[in-house]
KOLVEX-567200 format. One record per residue (C-alpha): x, y, z; residue in one letter. Coordinates in steps of 0.05 Angstrom, whole numbers, plus 32768, in hexadecimal, padded with zeros to 4 digits. Last residue first. Layout:
! residues N
{{X,Y,Z},"A"}
...
***
This chain:
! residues 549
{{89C7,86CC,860B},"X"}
{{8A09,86D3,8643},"X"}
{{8A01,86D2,8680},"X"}
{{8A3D,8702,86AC},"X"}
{{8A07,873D,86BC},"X"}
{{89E7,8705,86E2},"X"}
{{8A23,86F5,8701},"X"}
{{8A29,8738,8724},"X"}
{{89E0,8735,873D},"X"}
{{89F2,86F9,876A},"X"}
{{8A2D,8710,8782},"X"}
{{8A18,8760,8792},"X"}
{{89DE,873C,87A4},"X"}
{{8A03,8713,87E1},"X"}
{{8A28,8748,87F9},"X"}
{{89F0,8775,880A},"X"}
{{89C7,8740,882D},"X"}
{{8A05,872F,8855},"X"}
{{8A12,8778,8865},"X"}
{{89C2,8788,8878},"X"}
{{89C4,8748,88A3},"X"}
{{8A05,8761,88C7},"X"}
{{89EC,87A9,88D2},"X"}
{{89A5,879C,88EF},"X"}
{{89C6,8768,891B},"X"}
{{89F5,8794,8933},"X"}
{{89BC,87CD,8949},"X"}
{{89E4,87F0,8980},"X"}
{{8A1F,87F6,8957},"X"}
{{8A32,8838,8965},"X"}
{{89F5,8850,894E},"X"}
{{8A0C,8880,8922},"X"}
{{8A43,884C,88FF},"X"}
{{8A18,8817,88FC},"X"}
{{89ED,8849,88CE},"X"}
{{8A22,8863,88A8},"X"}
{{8A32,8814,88A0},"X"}
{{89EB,87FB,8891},"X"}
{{89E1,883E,885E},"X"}
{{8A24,882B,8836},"X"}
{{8A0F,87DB,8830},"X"}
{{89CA,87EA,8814},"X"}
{{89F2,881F,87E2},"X"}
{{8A14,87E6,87CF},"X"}
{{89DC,87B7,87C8},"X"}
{{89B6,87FA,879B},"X"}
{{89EF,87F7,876F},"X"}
{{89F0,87AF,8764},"X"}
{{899F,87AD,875A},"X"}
{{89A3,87DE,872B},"X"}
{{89D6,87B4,86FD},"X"}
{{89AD,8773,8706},"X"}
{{8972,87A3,86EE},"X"}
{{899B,87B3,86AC},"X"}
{{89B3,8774,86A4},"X"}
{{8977,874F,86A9},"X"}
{{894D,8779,8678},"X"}
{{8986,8766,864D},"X"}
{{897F,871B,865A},"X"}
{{8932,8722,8651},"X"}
{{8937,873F,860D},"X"}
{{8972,870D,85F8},"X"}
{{8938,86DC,8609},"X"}
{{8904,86EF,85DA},"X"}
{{88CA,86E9,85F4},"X"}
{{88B0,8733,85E4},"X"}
{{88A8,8751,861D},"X"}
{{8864,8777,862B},"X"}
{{8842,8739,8645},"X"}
{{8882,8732,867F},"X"}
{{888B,86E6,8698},"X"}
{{88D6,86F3,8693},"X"}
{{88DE,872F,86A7},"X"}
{{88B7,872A,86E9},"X"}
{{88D4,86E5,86F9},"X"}
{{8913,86DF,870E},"X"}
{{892B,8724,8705},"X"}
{{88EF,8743,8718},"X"}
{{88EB,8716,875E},"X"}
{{8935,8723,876D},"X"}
{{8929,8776,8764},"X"}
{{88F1,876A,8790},"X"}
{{8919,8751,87C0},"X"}
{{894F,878F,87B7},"X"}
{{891C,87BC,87B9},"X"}
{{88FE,879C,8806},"X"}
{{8951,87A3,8822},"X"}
{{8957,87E8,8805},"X"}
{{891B,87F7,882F},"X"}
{{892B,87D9,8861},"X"}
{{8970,87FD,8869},"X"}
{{8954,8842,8855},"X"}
{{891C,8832,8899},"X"}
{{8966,8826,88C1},"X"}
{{8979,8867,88A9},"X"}
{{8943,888B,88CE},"X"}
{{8913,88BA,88A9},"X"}
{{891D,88FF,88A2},"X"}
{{8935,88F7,8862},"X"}
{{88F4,88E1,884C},"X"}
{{88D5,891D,8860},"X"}
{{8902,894A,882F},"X"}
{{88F4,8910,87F4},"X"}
{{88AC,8921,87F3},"X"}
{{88B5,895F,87F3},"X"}
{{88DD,896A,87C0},"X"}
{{88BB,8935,8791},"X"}
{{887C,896A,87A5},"X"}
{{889C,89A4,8793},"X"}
{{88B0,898B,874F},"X"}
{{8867,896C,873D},"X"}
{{884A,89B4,874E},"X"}
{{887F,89DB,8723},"X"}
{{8884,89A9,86E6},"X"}
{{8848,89B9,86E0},"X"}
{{881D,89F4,86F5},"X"}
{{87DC,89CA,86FE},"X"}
{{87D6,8983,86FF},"X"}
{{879B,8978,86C8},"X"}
{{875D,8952,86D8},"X"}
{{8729,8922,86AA},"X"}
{{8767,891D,8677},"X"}
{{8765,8903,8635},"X"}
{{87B0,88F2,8616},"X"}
{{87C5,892C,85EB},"X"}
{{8804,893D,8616},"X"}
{{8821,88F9,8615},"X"}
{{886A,88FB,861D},"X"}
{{8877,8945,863D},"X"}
{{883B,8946,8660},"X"}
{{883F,88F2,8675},"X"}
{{8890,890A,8691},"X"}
{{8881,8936,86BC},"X"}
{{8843,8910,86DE},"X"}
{{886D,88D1,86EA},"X"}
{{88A6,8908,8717},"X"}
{{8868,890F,8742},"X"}
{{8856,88C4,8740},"X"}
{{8899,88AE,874C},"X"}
{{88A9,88E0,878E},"X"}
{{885C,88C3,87A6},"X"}
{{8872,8883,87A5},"X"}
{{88B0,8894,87C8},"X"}
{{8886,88B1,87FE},"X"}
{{885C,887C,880E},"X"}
{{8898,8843,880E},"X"}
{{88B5,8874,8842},"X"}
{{8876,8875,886C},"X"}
{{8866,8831,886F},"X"}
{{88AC,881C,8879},"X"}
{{88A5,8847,88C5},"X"}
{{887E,881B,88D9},"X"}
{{8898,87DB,88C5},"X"}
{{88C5,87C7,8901},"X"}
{{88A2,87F1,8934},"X"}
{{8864,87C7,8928},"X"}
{{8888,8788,894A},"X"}
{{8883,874A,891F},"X"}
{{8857,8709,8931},"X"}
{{8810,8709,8929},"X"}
{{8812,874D,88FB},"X"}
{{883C,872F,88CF},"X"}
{{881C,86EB,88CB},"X"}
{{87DC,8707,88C1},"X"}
{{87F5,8731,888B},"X"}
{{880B,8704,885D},"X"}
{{87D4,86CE,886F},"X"}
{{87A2,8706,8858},"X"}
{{87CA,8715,8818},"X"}
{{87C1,86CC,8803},"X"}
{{877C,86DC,8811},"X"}
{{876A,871E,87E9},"X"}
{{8795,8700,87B3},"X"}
{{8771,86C4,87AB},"X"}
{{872D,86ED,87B3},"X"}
{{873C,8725,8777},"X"}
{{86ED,873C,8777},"X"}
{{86BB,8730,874D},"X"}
{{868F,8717,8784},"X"}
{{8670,86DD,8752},"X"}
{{86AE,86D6,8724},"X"}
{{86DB,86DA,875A},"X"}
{{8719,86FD,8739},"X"}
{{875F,86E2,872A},"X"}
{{8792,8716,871F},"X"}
{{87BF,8708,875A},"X"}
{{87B9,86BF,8744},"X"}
{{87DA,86CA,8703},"X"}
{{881A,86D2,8720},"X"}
{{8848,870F,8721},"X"}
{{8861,8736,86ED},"X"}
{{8834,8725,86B6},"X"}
{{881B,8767,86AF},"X"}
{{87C8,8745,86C7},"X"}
{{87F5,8734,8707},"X"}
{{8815,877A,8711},"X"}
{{87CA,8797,8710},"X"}
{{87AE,8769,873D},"X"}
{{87F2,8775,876F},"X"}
{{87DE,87C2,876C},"X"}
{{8792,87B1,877B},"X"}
{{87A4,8787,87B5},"X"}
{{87CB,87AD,87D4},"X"}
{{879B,87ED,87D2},"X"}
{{8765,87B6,87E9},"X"}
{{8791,87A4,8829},"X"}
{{87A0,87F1,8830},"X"}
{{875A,8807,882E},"X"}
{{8744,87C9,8862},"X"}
{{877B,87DB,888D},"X"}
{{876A,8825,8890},"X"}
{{8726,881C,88A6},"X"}
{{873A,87E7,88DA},"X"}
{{8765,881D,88F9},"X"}
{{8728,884A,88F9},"X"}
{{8701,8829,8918},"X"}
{{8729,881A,8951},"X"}
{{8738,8863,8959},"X"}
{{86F4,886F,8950},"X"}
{{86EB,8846,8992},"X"}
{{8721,885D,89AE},"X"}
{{870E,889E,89AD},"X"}
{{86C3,8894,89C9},"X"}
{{86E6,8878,89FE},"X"}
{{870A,88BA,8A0B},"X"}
{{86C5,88DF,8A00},"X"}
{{86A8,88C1,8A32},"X"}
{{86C9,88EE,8A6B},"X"}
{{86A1,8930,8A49},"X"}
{{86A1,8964,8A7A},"X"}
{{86E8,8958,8A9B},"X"}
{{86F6,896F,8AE7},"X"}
{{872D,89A5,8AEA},"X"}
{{8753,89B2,8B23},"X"}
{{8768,89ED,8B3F},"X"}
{{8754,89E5,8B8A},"X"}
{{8711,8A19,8B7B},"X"}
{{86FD,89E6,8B44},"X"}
{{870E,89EB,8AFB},"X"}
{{86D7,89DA,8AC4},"X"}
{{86E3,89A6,8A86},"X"}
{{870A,899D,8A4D},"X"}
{{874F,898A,8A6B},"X"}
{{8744,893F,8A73},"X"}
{{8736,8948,8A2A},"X"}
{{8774,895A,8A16},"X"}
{{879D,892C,8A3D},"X"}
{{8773,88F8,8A1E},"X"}
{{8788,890E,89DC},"X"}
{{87CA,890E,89EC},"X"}
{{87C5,88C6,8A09},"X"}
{{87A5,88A8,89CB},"X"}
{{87E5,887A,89C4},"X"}
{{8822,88A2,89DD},"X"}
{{882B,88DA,8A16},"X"}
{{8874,88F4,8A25},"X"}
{{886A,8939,8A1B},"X"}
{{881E,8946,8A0B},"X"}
{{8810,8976,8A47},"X"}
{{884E,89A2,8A23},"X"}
{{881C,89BB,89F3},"X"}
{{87F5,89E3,8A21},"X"}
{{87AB,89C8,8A30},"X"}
{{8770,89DE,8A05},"X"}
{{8785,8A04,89D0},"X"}
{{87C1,89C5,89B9},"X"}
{{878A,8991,89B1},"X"}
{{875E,89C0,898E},"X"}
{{8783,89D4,895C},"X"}
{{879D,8997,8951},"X"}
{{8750,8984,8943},"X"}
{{8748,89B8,8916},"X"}
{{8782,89B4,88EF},"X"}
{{8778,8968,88E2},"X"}
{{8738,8975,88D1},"X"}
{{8742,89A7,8895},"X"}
{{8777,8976,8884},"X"}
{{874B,8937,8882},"X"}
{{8711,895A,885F},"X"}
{{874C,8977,8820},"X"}
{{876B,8931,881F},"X"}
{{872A,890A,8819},"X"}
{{8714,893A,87DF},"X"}
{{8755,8934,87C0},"X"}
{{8759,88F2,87AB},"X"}
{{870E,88E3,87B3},"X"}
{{86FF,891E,877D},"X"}
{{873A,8912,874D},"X"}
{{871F,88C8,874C},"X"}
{{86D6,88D8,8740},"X"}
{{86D8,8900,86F8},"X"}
{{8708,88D5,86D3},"X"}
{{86F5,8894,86FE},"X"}
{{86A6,8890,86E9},"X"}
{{8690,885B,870E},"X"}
{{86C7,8848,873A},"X"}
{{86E6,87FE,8743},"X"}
{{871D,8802,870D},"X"}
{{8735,8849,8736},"X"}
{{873D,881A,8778},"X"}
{{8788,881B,877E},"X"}
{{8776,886C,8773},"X"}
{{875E,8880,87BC},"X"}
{{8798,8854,87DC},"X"}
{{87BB,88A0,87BF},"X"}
{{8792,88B5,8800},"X"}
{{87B6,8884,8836},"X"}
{{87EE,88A7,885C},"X"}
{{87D6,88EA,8874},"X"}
{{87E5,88DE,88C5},"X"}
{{882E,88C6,88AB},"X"}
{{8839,8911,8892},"X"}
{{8831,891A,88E2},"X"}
{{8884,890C,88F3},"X"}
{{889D,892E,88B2},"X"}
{{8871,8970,88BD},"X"}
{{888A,896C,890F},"X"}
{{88D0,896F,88ED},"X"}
{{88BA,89B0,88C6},"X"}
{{8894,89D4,88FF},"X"}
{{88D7,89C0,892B},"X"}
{{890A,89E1,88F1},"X"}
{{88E1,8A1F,88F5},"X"}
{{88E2,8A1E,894F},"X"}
{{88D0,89E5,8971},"X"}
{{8904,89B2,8976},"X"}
{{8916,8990,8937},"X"}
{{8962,89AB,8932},"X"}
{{8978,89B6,8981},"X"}
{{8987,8A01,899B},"X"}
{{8949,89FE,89C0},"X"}
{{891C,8A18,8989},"X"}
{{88F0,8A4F,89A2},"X"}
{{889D,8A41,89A2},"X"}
{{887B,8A50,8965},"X"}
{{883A,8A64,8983},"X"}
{{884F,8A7C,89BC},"X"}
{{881C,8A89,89DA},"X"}
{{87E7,8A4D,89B8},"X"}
{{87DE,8A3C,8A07},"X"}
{{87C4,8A89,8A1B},"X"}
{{8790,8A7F,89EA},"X"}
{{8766,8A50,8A17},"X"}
{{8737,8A1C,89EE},"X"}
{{8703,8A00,8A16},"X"}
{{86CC,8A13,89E3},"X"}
{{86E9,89F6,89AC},"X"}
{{86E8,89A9,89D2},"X"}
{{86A9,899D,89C7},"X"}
{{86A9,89B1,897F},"X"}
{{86ED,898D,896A},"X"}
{{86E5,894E,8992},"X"}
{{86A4,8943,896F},"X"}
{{86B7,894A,8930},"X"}
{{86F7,8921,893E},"X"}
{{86BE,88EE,8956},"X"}
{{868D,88F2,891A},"X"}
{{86C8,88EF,88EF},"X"}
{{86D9,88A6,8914},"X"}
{{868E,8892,890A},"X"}
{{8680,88A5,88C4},"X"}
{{86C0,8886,88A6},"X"}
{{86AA,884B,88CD},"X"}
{{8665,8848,88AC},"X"}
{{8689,8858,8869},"X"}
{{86BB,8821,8866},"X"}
{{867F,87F1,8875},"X"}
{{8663,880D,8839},"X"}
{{86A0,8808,880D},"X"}
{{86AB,87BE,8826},"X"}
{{866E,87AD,880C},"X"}
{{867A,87D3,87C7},"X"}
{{86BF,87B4,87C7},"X"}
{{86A7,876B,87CE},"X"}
{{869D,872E,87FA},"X"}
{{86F1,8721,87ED},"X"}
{{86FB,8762,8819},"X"}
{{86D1,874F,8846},"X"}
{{86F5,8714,8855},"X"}
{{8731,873F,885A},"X"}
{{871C,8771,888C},"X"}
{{8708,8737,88BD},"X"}
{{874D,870C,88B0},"X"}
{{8775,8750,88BA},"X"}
{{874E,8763,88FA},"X"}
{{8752,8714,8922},"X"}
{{879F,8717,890A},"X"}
{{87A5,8759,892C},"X"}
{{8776,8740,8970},"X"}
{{87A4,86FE,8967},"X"}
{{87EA,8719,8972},"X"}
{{8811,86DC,8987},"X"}
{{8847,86BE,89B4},"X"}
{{8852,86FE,89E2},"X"}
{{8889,8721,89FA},"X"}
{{8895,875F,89D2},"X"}
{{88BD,8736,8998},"X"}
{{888C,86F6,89A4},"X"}
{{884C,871C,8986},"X"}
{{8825,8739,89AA},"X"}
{{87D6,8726,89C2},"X"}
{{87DA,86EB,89D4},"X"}
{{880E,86D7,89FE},"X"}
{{87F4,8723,8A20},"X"}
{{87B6,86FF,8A32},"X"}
{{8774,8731,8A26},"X"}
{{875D,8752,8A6A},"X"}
{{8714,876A,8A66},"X"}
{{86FF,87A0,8A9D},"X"}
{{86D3,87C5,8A73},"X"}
{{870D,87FF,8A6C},"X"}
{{873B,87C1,8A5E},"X"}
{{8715,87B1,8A21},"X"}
{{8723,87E8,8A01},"X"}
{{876A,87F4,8A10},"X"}
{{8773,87AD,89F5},"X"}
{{874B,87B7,89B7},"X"}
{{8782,87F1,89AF},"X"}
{{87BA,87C6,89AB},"X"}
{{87A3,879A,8972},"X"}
{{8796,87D1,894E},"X"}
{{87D6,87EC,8958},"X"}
{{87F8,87A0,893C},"X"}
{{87C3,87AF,8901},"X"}
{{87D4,87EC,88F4},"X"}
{{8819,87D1,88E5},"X"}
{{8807,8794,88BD},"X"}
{{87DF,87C2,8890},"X"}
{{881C,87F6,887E},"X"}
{{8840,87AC,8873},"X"}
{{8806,879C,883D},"X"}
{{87FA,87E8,8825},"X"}
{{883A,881A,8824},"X"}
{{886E,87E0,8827},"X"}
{{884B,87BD,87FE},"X"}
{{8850,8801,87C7},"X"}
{{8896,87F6,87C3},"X"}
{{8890,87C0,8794},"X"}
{{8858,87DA,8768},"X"}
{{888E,881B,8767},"X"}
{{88CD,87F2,8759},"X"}
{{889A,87C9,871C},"X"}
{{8880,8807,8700},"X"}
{{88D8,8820,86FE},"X"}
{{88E0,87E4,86D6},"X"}
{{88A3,87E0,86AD},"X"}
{{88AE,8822,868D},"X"}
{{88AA,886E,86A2},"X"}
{{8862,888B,868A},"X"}
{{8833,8854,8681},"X"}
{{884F,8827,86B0},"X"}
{{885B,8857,86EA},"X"}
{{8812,8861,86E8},"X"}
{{8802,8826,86F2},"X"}
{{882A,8817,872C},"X"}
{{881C,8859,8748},"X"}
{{87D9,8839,874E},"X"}
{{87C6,87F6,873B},"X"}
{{877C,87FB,8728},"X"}
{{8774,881B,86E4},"X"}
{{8751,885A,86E1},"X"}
{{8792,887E,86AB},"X"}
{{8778,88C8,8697},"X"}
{{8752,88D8,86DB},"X"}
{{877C,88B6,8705},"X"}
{{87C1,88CF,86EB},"X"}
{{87A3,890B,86F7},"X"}
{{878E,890B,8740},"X"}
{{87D1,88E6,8752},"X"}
{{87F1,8921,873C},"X"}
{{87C7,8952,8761},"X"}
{{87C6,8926,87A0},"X"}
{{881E,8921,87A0},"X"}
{{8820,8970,87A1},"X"}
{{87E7,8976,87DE},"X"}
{{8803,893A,8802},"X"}
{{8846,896E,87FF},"X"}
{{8810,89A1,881B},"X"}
{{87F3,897B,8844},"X"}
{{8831,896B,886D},"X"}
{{883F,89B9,8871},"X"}
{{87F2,89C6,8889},"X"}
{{87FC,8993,88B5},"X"}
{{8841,89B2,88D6},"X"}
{{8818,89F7,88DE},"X"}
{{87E2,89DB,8903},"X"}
{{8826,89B9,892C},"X"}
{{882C,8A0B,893A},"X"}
{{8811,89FB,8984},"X"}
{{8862,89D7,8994},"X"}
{{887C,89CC,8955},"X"}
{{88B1,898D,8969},"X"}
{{88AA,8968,89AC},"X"}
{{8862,8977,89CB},"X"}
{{8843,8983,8991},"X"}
{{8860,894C,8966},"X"}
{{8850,891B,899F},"X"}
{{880C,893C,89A6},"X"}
{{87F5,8936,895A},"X"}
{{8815,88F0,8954},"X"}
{{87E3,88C8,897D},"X"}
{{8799,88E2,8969},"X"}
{{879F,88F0,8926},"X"}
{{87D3,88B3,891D},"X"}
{{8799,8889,8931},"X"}
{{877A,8882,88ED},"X"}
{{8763,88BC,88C0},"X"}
{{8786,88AB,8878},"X"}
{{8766,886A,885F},"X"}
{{8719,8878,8875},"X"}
{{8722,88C5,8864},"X"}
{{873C,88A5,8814},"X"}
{{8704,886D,8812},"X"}
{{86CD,8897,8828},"X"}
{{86E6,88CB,87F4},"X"}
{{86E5,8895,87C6},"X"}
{{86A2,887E,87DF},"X"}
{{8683,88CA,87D5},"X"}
{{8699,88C8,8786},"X"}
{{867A,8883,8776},"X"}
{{8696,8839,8782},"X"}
{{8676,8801,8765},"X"}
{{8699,87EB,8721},"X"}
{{86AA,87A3,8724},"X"}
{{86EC,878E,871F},"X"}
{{86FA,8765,86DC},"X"}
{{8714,871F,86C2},"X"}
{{86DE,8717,8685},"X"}
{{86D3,875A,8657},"X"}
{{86F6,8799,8650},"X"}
{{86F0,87DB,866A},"X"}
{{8733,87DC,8694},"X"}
{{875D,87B1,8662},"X"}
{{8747,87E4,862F},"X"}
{{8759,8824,8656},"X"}
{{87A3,8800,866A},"X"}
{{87AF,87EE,861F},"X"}
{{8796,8831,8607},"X"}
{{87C6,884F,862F},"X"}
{{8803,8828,861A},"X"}
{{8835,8801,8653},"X"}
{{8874,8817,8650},"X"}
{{88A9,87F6,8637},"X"}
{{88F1,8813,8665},"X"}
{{8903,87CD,8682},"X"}
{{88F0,87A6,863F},"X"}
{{8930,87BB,861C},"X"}
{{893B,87B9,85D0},"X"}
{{88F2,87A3,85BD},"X"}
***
């Protein structure tokens, strides 16, 4: 075995491994609780929060428009995930795929990246959990203390309420999938039941005079309103669709995988659009867009429903259906804890998979043998969390979650490509259709929204690959069961990472000073860790290209 970076992982191996005996996942969930599982990871509160920023600040009443956009490049990424899922239902994801089609070094980047998108995504929604219970409680007249419910970066000492969410989630997590499936699908049922609801009471006070214009003008500014607006505003909302691929962590845990995955994949996708449409249509019908600017948290969709109601002789308009804002929050609450519990067992699955590799220890793999699920990892993934969601700000993650989504997504695309062309003869349950074309479009755009993103979110995540690339070295080679043992096999591996890992510290160090550079050195601190960090692996992985077998 000349290089163990590029050996991929055989299908057979990955089908047997699912299907075999002793340390297994059991098989519970059917077609209609992977769809569950997909609308219960991608509907959360950014349905009901991002829809009239965007609105209001980018695409004006075309933000319909902007959804359709950001499904579409979901669209692209769905198709390929839905294959890979029918011919490979292992749990693990992109991860997994990645291993079959473009070696264990690149599977290992994506299993990497793919915290970002589920354990830090969790810490996040957490944090705006966390916030929410707060709202609610206030409209019964309950005032939480604020020591103890942020962290100390926004004034507190600790976030309980998101510690309190994480810990619940998790412990029924380790109970089991299928009991976490149904209590997935109760919530599921009561945050649709709300959009739903939002959407047919609110129809009727729609006024076509606020969709004129439609596309409004663009001021003369890239991003506002206008073509270039209904494309930034597709950026900004793609965030509201983060969550289906979760859909195929869980593939070892469906019944029959090769004709259920492709449906939950893109069955959840397909409902959440067709909502999301609907209920922006809404939003903007009722009151003009420019009622939005400046509102955050549920506020747009409070303004909207202050304005569905009657108008009195002095012009003002008295609401119908004053409930329904507490109804909100309630489904928003449910839904945030919907989407932690899909990330948490999305990161779990991927980290399951990784362990049984032999990249990262055995006890990520372990499974209860009486709940049959992976309990050790469920609860070391628990303190994880907790502690991030107790004590760091959600604006320093966020926007990680979304960038660590979308290269997963570039990686399973350009994965799709190269499985034809390798193993055309391998059974498939579903077939991507026109590829290359529909894997092309979608690595395009994919990587159009990420450049969207702020530099500083390029900085972390340089700063995360460049970990990882320090656990591989140290231990994922090494420990490997598809290297050979051999050590001038693991030396080489480690040149050829160490050599990544170089470029990718001097690339770190580029981004931190363009980015110093633009902000005119309002973020110093930013700049001076990312420098130091960058320095210090271009040192350490430069002598490990100096070792010598």
């Amino acid at each position: 075995m000349a290089n163990q970076l590029w050996v991929k992982k055989p299908i057979d191996k990955l089908l047997q491994e699912s299907t075999g005996e002793g340390n297994q996942l059991k098989r519970t969930l059917g077609p209609g609780s992977l769809v569950a599982l997909g609308v219960g990871a991608i509907i959360g509160a950014g349905l009901f929060s991002i829809t009239g920023g965007a609105a209001a600040n980018q695409a004006g009443p075309a933000i319909t428009i902007s959804f359709m956009v950001a499904a579409l490049g979901c669209a692209f990424a769905g198709l390929c995930y839905a294959e890979f899922a029918s011919m490979i239902p292992v749990a693990g994801s992109a991860y997994t795929y990645s291993y079959a089609t473009m070696g264990e070094f690149i599977a290992w980047i994506i299993g990497w990246d793919l915290v970002l998108e589920y354990a830090v995504g969790a810490a996040t929604v957490s944090i705006s959990w966390s916030r929410y219970l707060i709202k609610f409680l206030e409209g019964f007249d309950v005032h939480l203390p604020t020591a103890l419910t942020v962290g100390p970066w926004d004034g507190g000492i600790v976030n309980l309420p998101a510690v309190f969410i994480v810990i619940l989630v998790s412990l029924l997590l380790m109970k089991g999938t299928e009991e976490s499936a149904k209590v997935n699908a109760i919530i599921v049922g009561l945050k649709v039941s709300v959009v739903v609801i939002f959407i047919v009471l609110g129809w009727q006070y729609i006024d076509n005079s606020n969709y004129i214009p439609y596309i409004p003008d663009n001021t003369g500014t890239f991003g506002e309103f206008g073509f270039s607006g209904i494309v930034r505003a597709a950026a900004i909302v793609f965030f509201a669709y983060v969550g289906f691929d979760a859909v195929s962590t869980a593939a070892q845990e469906a019944k029959n995988p090769k004709k259920d995955m492709p449906i939950g994949i893109l069955g959840s996708l397909i409902i959440c659009t067709i909502l999301y449409i609907l209920f922006a249509h809404v939003m903007t019908g009722v009151t003009n867009y420019t009622s939005f600017k400046g509102q955050d948290g549920i506020a747009p969709v409070a303004v909207a429903i202050e304005h569905m109601g009657s108008t009195d002789a002095s012009g003002v308009i008295h609401p119908d259906y004053p409930w329904l804002n507490r109804a909100i929050i309630v489904a928003i609450l449910g839904g945030y804890a919907s989407v932690i519990l899909v990330m948490l067992l999305g990161q779990s699955r991927v980290f399951f998979s990784m362990s049984k590799d032999g990249l990262l220890p055995r006890i990520f793999s372990s499974v209860h043998p009486k709940y049959q699920t992976p309990v050790r990892s469920n609860f070391m993934f628990m303190l994880f969390v907790s502690l991030f969601s107790a004590f760091v700000p959600a604006r320093v993650v966020g926007e990680m979650t979304s960038i660590g989504t979308l290269f997963a997504f570039i990686l399973v695309c350009i994965g799709i490509i190269v499985m034809r062309k390798q193993m055309p003869d391998v059974p498939r349950g579903f077939k991507t259709p026109l590829v290359p074309l529909i894997p092309i479009l979608g690595v395009g755009t994919c990587f159009f929204m990420m450049a969207f993103l702020p530099l500083d979110t390029w900085i972390r995540l340089f700063v995360w690959m460049i970990i990882g690339f320090d656990v591989y070295l140290w231990y994922g080679i090494k420990n490997s069961f598809l290297s050979d043992g051999q050590a001038s096999t693991v030396l080489n591996g480690r040149k050829v990472a160490g050599l990544t890992g170089i470029v990718l510290a001097v690339i770190l160090g580029g981004i931190a000073i363009a980015h110093n550079a633009m902000t005119n050195g309002e973020q110093a601190g930013l700049f001076y860790f990312s420098m130091i960090f960058a320095v210090v692996h271009v040192i350490l992985f430069g002598l490990s290209q100096m070792k010598k077998a």
